[in-house]
GUMAR-830585 format. One record per residue: residue in three letters; x, z, y of N, C-alpha, C, O, CB in turn. Coordinates in steps of 0.1 Angstrom, whole numbers, padded with zeros to 4 digits, always signed. Each point is the difference from the previous one (the first is absolute). Glycine has a CB too. Layout:
GUMAR-830585
ALAXZYXZYXZYXZYXZY ...
//
This chain:
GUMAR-830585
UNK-0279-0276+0062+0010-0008-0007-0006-0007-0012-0008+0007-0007+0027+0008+0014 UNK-0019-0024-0010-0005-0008-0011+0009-0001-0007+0011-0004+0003-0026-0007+0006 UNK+0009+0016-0023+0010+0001-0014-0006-0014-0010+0006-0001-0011-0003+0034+0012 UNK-0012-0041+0001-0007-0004-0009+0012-0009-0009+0009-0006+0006-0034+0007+0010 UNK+0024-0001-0026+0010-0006-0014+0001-0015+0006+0011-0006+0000-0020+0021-0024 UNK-0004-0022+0029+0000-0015+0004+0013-0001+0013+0009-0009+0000-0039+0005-0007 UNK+0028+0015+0018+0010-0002+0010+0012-0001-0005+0008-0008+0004-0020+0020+0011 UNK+0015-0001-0025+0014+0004-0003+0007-0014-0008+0012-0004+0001-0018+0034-0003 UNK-0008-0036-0007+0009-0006-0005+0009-0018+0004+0009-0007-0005-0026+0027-0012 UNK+0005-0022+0031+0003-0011+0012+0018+0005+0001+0009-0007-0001-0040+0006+0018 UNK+0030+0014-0015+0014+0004+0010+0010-0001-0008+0010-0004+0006-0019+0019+0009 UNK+0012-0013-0028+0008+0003-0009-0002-0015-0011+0008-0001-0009-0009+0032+0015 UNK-0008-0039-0004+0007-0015+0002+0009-0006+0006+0010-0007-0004-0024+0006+0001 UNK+0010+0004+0017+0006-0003+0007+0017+0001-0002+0009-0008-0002-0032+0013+0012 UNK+0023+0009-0007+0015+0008-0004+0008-0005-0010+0012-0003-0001-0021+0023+0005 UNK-0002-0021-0014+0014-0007-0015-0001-0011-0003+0008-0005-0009-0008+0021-0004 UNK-0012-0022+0022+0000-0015-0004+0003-0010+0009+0000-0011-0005-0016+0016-0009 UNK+0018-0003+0028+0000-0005+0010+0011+0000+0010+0004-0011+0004-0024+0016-0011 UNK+0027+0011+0011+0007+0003+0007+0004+0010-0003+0000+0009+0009-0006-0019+0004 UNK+0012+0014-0025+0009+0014-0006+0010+0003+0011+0003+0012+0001-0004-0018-0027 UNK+0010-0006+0036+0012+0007+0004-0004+0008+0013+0008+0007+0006+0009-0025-0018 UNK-0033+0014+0018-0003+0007+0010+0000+0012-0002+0003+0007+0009-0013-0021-0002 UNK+0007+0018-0017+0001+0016-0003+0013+0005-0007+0000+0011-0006-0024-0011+0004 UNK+0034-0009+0002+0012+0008-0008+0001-0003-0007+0012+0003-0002-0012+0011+0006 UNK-0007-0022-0017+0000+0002-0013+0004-0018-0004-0002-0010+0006-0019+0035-0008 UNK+0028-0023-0010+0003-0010-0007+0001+0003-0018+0007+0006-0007+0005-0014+0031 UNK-0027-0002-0026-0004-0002-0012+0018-0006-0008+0011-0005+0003-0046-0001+0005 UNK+0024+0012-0023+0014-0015-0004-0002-0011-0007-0012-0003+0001+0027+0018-0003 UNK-0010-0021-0004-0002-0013-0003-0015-0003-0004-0006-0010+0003+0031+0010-0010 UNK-0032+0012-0001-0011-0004-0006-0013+0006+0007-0011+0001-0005+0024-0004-0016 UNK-0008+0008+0036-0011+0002+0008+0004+0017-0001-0006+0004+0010-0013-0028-0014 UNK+0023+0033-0001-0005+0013-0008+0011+0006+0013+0012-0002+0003-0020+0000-0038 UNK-0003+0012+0039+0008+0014+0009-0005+0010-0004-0012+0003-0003+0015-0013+0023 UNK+0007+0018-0021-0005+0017-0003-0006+0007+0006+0003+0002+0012+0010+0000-0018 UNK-0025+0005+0000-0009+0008+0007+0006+0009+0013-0004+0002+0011-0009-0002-0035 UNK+0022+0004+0019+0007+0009+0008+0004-0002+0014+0000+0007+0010+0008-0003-0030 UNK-0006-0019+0018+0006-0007+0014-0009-0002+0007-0001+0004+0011+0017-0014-0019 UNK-0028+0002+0001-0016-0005+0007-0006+0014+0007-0008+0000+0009+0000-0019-0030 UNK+0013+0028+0016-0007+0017+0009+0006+0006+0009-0002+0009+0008-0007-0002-0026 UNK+0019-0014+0014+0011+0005+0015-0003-0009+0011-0003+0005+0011+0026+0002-0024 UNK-0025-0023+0013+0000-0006+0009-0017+0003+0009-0003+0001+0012+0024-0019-0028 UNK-0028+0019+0004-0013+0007+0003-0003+0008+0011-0006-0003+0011+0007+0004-0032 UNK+0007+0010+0016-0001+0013+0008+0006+0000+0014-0001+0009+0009+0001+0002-0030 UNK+0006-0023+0022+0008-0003+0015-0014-0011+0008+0003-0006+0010+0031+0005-0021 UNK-0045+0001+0008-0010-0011+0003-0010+0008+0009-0006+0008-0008+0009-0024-0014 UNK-0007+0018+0034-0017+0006+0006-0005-0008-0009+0003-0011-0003-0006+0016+0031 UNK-0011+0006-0037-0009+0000-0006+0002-0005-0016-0010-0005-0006+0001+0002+0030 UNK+0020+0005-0029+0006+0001-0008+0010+0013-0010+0004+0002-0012-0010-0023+0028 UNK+0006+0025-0008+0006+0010-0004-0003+0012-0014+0008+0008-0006-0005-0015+0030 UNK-0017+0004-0024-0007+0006-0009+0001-0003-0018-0002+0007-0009-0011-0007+0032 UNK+0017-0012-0023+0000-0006-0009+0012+0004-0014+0012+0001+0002-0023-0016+0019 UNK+0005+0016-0032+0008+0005-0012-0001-0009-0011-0004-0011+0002+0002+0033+0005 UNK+0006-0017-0019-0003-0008-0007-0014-0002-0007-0005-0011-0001+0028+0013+0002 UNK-0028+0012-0007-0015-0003+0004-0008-0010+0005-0008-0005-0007+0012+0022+0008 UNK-0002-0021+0012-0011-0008+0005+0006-0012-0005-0007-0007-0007-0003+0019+0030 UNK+0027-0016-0023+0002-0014-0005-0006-0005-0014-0001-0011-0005+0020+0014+0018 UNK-0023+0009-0019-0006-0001-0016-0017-0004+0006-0007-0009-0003+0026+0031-0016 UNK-0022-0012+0027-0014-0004+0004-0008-0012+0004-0012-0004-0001+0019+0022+0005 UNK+0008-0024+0002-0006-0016+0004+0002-0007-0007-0010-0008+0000+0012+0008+0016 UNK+0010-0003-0029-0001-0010-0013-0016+0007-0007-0009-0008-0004+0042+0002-0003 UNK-0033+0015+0005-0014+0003-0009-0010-0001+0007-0010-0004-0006+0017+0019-0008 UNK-0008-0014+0027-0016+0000+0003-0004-0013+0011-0012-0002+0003+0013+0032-0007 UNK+0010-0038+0010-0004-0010+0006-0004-0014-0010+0002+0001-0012+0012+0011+0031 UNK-0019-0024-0012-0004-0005-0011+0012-0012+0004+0001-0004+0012-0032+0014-0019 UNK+0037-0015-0001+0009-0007-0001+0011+0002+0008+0005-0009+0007-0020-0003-0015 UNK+0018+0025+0008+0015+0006+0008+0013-0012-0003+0003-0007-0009-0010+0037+0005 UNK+0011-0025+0017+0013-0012+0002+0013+0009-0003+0011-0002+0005-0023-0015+0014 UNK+0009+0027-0028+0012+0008-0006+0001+0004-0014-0011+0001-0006+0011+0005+0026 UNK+0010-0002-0025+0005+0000-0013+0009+0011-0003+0009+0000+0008-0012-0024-0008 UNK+0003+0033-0008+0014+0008+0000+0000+0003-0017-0008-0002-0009+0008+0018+0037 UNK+0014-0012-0026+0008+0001-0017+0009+0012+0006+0009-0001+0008-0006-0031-0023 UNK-0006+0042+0010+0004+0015+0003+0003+0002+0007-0009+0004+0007+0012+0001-0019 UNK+0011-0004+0019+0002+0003+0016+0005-0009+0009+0007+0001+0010-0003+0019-0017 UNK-0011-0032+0000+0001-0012+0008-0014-0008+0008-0011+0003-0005+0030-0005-0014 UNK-0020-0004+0027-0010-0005+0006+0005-0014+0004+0012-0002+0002-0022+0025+0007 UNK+0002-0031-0009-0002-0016+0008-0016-0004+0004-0012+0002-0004+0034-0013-0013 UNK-0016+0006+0025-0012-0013+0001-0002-0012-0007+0010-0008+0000-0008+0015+0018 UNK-0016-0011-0025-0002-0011-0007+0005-0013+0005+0003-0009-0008-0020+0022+0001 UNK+0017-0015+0022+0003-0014+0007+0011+0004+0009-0003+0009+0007-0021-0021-0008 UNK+0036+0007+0002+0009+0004+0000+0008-0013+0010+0000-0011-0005-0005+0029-0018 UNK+0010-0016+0036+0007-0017+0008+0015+0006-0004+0005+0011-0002-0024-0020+0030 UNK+0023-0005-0028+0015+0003-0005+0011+0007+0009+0001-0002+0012-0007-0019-0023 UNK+0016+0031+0003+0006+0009+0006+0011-0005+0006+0006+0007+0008-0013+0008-0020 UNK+0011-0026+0011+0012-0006+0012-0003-0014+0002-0005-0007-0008+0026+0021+0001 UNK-0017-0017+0020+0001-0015+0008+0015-0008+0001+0001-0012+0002-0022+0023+0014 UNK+0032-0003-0019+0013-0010-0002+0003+0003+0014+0010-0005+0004-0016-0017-0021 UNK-0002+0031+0026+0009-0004+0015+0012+0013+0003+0001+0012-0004-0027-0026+0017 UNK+0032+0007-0005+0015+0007+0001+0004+0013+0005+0001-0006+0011+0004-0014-0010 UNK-0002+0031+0002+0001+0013+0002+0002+0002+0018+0005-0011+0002+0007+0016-0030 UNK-0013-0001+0036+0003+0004+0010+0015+0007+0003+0006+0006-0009-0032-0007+0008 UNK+0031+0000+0014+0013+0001-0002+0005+0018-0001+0010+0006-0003-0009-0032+0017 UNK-0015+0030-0012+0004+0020-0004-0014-0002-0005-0009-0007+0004+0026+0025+0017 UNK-0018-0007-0036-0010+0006-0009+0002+0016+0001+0011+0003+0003-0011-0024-0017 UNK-0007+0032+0012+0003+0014+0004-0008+0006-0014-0010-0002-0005+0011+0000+0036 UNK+0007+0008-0033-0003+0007-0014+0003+0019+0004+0009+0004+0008+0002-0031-0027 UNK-0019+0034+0012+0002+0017+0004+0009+0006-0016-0002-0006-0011-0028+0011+0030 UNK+0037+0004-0017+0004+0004-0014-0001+0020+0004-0001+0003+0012+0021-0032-0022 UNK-0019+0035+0004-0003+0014+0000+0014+0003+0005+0011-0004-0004-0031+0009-0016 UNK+0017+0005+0031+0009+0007+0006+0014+0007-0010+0012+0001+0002-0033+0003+0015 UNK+0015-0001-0023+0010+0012-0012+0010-0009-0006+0012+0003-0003-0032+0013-0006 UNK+0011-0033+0006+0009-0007-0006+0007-0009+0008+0005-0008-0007-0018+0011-0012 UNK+0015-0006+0029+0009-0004+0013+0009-0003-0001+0004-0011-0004-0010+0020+0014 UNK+0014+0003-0007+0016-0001-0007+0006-0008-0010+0010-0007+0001-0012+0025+0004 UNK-0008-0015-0018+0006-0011-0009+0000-0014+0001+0009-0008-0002-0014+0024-0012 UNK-0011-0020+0020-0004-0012+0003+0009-0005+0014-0002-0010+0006-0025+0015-0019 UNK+0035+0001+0015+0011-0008+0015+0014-0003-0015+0007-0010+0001-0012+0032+0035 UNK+0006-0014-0046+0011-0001+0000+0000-0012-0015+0011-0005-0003-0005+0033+0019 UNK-0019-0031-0023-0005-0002-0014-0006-0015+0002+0002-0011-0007-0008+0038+0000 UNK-0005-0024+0020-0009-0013-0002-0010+0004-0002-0001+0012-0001+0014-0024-0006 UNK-0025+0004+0005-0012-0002-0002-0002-0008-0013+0005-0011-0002-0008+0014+0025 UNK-0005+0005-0035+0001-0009-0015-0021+0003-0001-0006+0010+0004+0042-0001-0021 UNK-0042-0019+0011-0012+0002-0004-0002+0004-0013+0006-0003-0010-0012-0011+0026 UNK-0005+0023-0013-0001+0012-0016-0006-0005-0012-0004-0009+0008-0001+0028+0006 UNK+0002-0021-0021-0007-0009-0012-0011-0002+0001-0009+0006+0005+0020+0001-0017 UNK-0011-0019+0006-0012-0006+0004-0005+0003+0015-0012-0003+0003+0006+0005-0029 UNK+0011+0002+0034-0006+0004+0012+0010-0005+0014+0008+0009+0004-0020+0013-0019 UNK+0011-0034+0021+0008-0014+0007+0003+0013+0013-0007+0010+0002-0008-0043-0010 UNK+0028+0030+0015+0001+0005+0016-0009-0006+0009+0000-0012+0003+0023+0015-0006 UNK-0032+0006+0009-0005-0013+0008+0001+0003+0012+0004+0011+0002-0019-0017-0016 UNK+0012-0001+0025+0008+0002+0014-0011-0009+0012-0005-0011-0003+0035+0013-0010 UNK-0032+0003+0022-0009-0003+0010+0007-0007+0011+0013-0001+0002-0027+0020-0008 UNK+0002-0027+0015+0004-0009+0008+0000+0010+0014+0006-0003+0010-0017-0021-0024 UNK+0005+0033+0014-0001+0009+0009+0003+0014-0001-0005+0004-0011-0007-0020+0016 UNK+0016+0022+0001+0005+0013-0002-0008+0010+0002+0005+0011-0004+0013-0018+0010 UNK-0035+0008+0000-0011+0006-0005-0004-0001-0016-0003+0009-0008-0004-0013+0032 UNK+0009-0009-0025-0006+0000-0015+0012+0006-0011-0002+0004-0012-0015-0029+0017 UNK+0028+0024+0001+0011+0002-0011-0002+0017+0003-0001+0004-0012+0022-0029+0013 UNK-0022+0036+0006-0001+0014+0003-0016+0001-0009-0003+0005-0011+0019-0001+0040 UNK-0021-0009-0024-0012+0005-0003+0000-0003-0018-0003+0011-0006-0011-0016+0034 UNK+0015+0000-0032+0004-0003-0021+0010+0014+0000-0002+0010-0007+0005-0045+0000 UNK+0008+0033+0017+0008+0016-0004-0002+0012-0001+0005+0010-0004+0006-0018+0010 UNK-0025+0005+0002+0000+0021+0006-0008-0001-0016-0002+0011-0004-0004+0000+0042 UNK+0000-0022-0049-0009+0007-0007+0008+0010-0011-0004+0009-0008-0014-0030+0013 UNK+0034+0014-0003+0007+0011-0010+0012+0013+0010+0006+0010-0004-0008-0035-0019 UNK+0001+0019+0032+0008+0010+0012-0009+0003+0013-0008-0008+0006+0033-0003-0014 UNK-0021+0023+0012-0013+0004+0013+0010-0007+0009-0005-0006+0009-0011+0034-0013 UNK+0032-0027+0003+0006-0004+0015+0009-0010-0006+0012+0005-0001-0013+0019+0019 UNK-0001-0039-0024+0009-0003-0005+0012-0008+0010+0000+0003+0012-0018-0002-0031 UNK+0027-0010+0014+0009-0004+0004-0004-0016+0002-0004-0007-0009+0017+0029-0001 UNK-0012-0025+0020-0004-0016+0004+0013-0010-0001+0007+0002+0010-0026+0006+0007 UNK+0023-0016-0025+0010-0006-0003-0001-0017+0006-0009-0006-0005+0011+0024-0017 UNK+0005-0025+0032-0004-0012+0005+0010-0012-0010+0012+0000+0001-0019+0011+0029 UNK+0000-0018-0040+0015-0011-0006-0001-0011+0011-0008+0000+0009+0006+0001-0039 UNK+0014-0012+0025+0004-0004+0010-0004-0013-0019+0006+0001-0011+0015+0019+0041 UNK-0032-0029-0027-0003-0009-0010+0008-0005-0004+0004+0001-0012-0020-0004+0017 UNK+0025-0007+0008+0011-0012-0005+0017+0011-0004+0007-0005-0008-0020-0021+0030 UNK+0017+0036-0017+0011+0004-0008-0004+0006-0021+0007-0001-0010+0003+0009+0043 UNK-0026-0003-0029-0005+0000-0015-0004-0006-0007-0005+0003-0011+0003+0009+0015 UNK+0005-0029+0003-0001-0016-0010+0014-0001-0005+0003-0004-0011-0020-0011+0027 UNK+0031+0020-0003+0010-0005-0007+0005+0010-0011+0009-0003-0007-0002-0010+0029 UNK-0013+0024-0024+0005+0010-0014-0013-0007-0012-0001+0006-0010+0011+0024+0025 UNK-0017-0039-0012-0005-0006-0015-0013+0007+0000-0008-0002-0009+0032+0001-0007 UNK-0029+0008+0027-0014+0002+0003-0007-0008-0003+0006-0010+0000-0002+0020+0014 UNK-0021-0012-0020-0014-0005+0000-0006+0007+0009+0003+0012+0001-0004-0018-0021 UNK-0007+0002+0028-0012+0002+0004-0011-0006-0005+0000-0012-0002+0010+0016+0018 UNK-0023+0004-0020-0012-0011-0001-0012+0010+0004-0002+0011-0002+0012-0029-0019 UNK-0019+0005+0031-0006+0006+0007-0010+0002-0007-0003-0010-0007+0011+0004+0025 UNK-0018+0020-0020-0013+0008+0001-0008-0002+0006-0005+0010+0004+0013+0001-0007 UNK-0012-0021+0007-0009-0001+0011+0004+0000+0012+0011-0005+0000-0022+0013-0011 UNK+0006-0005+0025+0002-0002+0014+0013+0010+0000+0011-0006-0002-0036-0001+0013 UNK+0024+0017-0011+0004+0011+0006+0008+0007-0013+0007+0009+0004-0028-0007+0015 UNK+0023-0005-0032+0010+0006-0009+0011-0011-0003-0002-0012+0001-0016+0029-0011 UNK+0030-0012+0006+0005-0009-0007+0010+0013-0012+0001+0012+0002-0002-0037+0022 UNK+0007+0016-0038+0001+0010-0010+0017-0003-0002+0004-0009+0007-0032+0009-0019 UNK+0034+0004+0006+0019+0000-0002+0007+0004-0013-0003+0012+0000+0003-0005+0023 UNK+0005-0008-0031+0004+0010-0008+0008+0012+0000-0001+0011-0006-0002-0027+0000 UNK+0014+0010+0017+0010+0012+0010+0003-0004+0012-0002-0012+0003+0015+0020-0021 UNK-0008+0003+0026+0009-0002+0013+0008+0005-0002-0002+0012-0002-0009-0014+0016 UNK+0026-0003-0015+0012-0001+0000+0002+0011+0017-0004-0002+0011+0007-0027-0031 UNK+0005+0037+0015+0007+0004+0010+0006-0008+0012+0008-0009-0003-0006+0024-0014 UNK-0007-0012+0033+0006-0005+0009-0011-0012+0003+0002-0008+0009+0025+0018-0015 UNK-0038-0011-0003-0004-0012+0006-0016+0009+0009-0009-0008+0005+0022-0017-0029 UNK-0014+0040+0026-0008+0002+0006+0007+0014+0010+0012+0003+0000-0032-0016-0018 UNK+0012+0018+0024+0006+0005+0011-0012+0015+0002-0011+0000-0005+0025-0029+0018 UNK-0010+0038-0005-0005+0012-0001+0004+0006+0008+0010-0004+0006-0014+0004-0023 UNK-0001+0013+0019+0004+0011+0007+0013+0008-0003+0004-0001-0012-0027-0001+0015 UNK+0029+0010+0005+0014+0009-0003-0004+0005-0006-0010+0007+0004+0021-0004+0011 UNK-0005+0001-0035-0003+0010-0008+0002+0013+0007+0005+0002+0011+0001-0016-0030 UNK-0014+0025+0010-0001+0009+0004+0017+0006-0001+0007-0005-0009-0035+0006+0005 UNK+0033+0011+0012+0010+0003-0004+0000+0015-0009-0008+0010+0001+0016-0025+0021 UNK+0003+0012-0032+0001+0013-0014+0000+0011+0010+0005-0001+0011+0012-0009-0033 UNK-0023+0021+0018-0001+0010+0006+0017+0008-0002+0003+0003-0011-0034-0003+0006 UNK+0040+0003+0015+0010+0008-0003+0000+0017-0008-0006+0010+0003+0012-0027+0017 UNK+0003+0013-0031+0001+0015-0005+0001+0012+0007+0008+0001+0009+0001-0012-0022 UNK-0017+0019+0011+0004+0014+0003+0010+0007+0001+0003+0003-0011-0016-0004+0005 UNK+0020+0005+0013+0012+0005+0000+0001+0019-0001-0002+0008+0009+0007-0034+0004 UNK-0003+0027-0025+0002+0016-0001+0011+0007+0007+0012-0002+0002-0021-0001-0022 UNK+0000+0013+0023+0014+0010+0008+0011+0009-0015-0004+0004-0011-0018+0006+0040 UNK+0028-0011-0026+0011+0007-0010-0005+0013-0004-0006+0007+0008+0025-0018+0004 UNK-0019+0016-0025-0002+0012-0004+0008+0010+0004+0012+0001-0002-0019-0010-0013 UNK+0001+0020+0023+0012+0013+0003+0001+0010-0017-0008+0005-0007-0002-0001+0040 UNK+0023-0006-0033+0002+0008-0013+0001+0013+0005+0004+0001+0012+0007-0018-0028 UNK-0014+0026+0010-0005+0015+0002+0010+0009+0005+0002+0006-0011-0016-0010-0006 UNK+0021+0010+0024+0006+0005+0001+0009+0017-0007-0006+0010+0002-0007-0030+0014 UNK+0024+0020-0022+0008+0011-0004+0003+0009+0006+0004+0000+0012+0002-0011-0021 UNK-0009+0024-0001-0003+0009+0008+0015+0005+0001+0008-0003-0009-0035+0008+0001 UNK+0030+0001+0020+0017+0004+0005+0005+0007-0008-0006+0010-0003+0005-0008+0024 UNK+0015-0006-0029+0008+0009-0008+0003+0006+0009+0001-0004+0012+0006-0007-0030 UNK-0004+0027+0013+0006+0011+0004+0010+0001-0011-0001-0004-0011-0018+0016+0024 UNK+0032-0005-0005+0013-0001-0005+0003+0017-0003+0007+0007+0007+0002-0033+0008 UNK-0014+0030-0025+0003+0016-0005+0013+0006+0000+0008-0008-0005-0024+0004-0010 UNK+0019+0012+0019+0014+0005+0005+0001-0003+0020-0002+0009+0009+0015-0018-0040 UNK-0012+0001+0031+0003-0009+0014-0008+0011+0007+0006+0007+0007-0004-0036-0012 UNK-0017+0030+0004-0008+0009+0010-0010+0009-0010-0008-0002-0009+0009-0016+0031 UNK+0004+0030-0014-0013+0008-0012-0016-0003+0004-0003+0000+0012+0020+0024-0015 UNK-0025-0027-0007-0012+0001+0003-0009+0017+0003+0000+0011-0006+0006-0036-0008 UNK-0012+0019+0022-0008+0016+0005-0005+0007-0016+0001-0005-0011-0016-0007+0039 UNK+0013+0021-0027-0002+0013-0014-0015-0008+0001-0001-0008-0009+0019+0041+0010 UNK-0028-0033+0006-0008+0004-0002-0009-0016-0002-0012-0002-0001+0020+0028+0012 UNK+0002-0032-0010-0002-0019-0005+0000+0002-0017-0007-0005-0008+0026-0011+0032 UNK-0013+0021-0025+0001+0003-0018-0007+0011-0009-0003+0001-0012+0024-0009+0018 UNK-0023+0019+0006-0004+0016-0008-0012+0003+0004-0009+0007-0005+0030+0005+0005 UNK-0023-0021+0012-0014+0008+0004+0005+0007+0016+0012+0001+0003-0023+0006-0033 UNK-0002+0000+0040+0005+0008+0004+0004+0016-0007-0005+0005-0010-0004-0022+0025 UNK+0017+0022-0008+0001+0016+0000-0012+0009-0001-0008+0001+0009+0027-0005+0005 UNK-0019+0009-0026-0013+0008+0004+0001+0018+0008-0009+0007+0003-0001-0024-0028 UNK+0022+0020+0025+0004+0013+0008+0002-0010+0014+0006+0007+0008+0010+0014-0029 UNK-0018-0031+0026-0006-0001+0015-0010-0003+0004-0007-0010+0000+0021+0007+0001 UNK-0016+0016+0006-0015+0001+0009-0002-0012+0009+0007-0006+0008-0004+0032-0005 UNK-0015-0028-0006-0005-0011+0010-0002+0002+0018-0008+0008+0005-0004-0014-0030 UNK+0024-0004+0033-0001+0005+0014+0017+0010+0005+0005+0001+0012-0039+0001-0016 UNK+0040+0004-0010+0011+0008+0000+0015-0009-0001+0005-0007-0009-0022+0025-0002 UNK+0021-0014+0018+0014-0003+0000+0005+0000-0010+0001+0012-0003+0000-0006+0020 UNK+0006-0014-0028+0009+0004-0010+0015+0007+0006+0005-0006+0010-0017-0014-0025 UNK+0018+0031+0010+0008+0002+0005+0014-0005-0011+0001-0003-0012-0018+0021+0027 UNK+0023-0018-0008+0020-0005-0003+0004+0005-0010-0005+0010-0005+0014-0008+0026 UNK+0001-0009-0027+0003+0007-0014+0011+0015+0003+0001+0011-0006-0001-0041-0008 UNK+0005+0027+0025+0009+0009+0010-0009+0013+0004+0002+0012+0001+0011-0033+0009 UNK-0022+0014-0010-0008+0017+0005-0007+0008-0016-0002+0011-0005-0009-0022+0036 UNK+0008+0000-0033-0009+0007-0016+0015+0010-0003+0000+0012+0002-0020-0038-0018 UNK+0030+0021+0012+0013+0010-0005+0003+0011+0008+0005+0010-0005+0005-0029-0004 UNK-0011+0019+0023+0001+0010+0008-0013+0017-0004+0000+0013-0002+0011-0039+0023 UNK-0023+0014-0021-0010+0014-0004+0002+0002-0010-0002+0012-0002-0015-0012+0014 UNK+0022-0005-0027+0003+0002-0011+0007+0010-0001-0003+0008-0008-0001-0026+0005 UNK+0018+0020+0012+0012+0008-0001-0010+0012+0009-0002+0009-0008+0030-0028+0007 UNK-0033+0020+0010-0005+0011+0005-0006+0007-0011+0002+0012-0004-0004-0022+0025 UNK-0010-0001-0027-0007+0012-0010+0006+0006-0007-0005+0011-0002-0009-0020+0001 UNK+0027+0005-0008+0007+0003-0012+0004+0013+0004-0002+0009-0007+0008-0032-0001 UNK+0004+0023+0024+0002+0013+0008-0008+0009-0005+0002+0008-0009+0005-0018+0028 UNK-0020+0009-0009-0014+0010+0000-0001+0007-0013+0000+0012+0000-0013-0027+0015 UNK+0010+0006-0030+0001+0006-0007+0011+0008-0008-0004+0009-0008-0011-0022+0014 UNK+0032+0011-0003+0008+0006-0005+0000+0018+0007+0004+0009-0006+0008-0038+0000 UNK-0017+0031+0018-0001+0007+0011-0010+0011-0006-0004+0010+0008+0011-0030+0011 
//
């Protein structure tokens, strides 16, 4: 693979001075894209991928009249072809927005973040491929140009393949079936504990031995005998001994 600073720095003329929207990217007015963005688009390139910010420092310092420039986490190119031609939008542009935020964007619209324009593709490879760099499975949104002329839309074109917006107004683009709210859980009812059976005192005698314990004058395996018979041998003994 050839890393030499002279190759790299042919290629990344190219990119910021030449054809930014082939790779996704749109400088702004004064040429300046963020490092951040230049290394994402990068890393989506065979034989490219390698590339950080290091080497972009390597090639302003060590080539001899590099065709690049940076001011902290900004980068351009010194010669620079102009970023729009005046020509008119195609009748669908396709823009990706993050899954998570879907829902709101069906129900809100599309607004661009500061200083940082909506920008939207002529093709729906290029519009996915700018999205996955902030979503792995984003959401592919198709506008419909002429209903987003009659809500007071701009378009202005980026080059071949970009064009930029301030918002999309709800209803002027189109998407997939939101996801549906997951339904609540539905709890089973609490069993409250159950009360233990009143017993009605008087009504039924409780066993002696629910309360006292057992008998300890009964032998284990022995018959208790009758209150009828205990009194019978009672009166016998009393006999025996009067005798």
């Amino acid at each position: 693979m050839n890393r030499k600073p002279g190759r790299l720095n042919k290629f990344l003329e190219y990119v910021l001075g030449r054809r930014p929207d082939e790779f996704g990217l749109v400088p702004d007015e004064d040429g300046w894209v963020r490092v951040k963005d230049l290394l994402a688009a990068l890393s989506e390139e065979q034989g490219y991928k390698y590339v950080r910010r290091s080497h972009i420092n390597e090639v302003i310092l060590s080539v001899p009249d590099a065709g690049l420039e940076m001011d902290d986490n900004r980068v351009r190119a010194r010669v620079r072809q102009p970023a729009s031609d005046g020509r008119e939008p195609p009748t669908l542009l396709y823009v990706c927005v993050r899954k998570k935020a879907y829902p709101r964007v069906l129900e809100h619209g599309l607004a661009a973040a500061p200083e940082r324009p909506l920008v939207l593709a002529v093709t729906p490879e290029m519009a996915l491929r700018m999205g996955k760099r902030r979503d792995p499975d984003p959401v592919l949104l198709t506008v419909n140009t002429a209903q987003a002329g009659d809500h007071g839309v701009v378009f202005t074109p980026r080059g071949e393949l970009l064009f930029t917006a301030d918002s999309l107004p709800p209803g002027t683009f189109s998407g997939p079936a939101p996801p549906k709210a997951p339904e609540p859980s539905k709890k089973k009812p609490e069993k409250k504990p159950s009360r233990p059976e009143k017993r009605e005192w008087g009504s039924v005698f409780p066993d002696a031995s629910a309360l006292y314990g057992p008998d300890p004058m009964e032998k284990k395996g022995r018959k208790k005998k009758s209150w009828k018979e205990q009194t019978r041998r009672d009166r016998r003994r009393r006999m025996r001994d009067e005798d």
